[in-house]
C-alpha positions in Angstrom: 77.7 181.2 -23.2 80.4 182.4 -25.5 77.7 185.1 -26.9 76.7 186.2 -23.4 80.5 186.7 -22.5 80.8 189.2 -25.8 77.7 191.0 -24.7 78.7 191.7 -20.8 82.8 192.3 -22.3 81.3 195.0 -24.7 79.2 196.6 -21.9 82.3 196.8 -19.3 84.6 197.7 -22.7 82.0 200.6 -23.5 81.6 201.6 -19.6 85.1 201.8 -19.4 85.8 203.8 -22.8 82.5 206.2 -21.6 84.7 207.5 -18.7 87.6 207.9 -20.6 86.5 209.4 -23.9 83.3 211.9 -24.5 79.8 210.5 -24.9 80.3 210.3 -28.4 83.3 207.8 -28.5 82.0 205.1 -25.7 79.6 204.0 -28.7 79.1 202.0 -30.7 83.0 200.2 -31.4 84.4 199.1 -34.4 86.2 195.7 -34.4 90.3 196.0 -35.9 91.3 192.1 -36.3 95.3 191.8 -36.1 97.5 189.2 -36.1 96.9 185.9 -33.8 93.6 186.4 -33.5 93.6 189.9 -31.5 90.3 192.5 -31.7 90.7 195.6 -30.3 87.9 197.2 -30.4 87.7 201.3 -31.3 85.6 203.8 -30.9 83.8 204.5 -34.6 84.9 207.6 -35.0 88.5 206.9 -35.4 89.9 206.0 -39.1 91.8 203.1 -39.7 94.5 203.1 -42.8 96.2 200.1 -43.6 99.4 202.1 -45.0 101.1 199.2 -45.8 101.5 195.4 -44.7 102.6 195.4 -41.3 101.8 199.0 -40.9 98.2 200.2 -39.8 97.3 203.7 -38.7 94.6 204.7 -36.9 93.7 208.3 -37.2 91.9 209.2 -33.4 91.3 213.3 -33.9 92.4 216.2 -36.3 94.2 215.4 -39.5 94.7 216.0 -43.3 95.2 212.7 -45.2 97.6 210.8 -43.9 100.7 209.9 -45.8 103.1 207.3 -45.7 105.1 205.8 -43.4 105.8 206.2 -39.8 106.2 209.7 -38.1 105.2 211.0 -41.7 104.5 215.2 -41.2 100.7 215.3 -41.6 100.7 216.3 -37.8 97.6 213.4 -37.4 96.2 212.6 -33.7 97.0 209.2 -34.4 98.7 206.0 -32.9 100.7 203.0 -35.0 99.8 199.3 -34.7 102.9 197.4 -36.4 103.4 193.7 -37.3 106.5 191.7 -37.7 107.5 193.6 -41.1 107.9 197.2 -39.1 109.6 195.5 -36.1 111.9 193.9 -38.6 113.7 197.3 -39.0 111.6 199.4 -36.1 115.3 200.1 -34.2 117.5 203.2 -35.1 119.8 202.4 -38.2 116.7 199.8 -39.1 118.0 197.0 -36.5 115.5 194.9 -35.3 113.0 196.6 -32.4 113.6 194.8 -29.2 112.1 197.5 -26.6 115.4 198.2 -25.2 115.0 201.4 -27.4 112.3 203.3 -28.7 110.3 202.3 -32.2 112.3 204.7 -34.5 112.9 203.4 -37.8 115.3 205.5 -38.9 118.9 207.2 -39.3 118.7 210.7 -38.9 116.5 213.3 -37.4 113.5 213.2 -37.8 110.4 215.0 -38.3 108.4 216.2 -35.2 105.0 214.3 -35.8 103.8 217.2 -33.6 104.7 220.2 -36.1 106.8 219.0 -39.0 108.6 222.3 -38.7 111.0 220.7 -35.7 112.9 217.8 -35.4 112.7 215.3 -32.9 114.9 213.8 -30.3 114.9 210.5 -28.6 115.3 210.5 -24.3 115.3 207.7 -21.4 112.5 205.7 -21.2 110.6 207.0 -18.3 108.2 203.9 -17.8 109.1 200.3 -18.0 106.6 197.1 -17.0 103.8 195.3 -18.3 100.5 196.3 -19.2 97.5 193.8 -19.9 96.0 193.2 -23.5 93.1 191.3 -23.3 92.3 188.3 -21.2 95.6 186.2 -20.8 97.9 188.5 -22.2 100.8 191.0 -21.4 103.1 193.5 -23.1 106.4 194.7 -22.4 104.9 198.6 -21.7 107.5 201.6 -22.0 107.2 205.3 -22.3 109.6 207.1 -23.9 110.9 211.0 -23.4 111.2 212.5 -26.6 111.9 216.6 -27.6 110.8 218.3 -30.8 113.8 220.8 -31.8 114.5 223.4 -34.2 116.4 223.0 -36.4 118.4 225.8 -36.5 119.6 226.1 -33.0 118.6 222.7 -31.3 115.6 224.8 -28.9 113.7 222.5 -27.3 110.4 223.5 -28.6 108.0 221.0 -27.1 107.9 217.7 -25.2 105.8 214.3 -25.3 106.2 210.6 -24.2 106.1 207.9 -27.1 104.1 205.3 -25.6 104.8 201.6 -27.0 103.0 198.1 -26.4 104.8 195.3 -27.5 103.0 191.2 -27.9 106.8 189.8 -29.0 105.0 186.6 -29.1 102.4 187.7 -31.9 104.8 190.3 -33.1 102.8 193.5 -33.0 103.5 196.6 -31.7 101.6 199.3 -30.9 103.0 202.7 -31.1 101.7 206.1 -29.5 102.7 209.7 -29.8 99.8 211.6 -28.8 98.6 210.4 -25.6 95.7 209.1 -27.3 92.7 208.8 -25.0 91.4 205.6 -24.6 94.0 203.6 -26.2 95.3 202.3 -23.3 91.7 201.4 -22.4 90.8 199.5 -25.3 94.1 197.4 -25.3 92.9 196.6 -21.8 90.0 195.1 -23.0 90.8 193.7 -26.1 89.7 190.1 -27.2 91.5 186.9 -28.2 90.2 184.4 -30.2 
């Protein structure tokens, strides 16, 4: 039974990622274990880079090598998945991350992860709720207005939404900055075990 369920989840999952994402990227998936037995499963071509413990990146288009830490300048098509470690000190002046503000580990300006030659600036969130991940579970869902800058006269030189998924129960959070197609998708249909 439980094998049948895994085949008919992976067909809907892979369905489902085949109209969000090219041809290419609806198959075949590549299992990413996390904390309390979450699988997401991703599309093969991504890159997944355990930075550090508690910090994973997975690399989702054009990069160079990714470097360390989080809104590091290598300009990656990329999205975050955090563990209790990061959320520790994932709030502005390194509080803990609650979701009342946006994951931003830090206590200046940083880097545009965009174009490293700006600087970025947090807004409002502009979407609050839940979203589902996997069978059984939800997470506190917000989407965050942020500005890159320059730094020389504070120009608003581009705009994108931060996009955050947060399990405060299995403490991990999942952090987006470049509309990543599909993500949302394969959070959806994550697994539990």
């Amino acid at each position: 039974m439980y094998k049948r369920y895994l085949a008919v989840a992976s067909v809907a999952a892979a369905t489902v990622l085949s109209v969000s994402l090219p041809a290419s990227a609806a198959a075949p998936a590549q299992p990413l274990k996390l904390r309390g037995g979450l699988t997401l499963y991703l599309p093969i071509e991504w890159k997944v880079y355990r930075v550090g413990t508690d910090w994973i990146r997975v690399v989702t288009g054009k990069c160079g090598k990714p470097t360390q830490g989080f809104g590091a300048p290598d300009e990656c098509d990329s999205f975050w998945v955090l563990g209790p470690k990061a959320i520790k000190h994932g709030n502005e002046l390194f509080s803990p991350y609650t979701g009342a503000e946006p994951f931003y580990p830090a206590t200046d300006v940083q880097l545009c992860p965009h174009n490293r030659k700006w600087g970025q600036a947090m807004g409002p969130a502009k979407v609050k709720g839940l979203r589902q991940v996997g069978p059984g579970h939800k997470a506190a869902y917000r989407e965050w207005n942020f500005r890159c800058v320059s730094y020389t006269n504070g120009k608003v030189k581009s705009r994108y939404v931060q996009r955050e998924w947060y399990l405060p129960k299995t403490k991990v959070l999942v952090v987006d900055q470049w509309n990543t197609p599909g993500l949302s998708v394969a959070l959806k249909y994550a697994d539990w075990k």
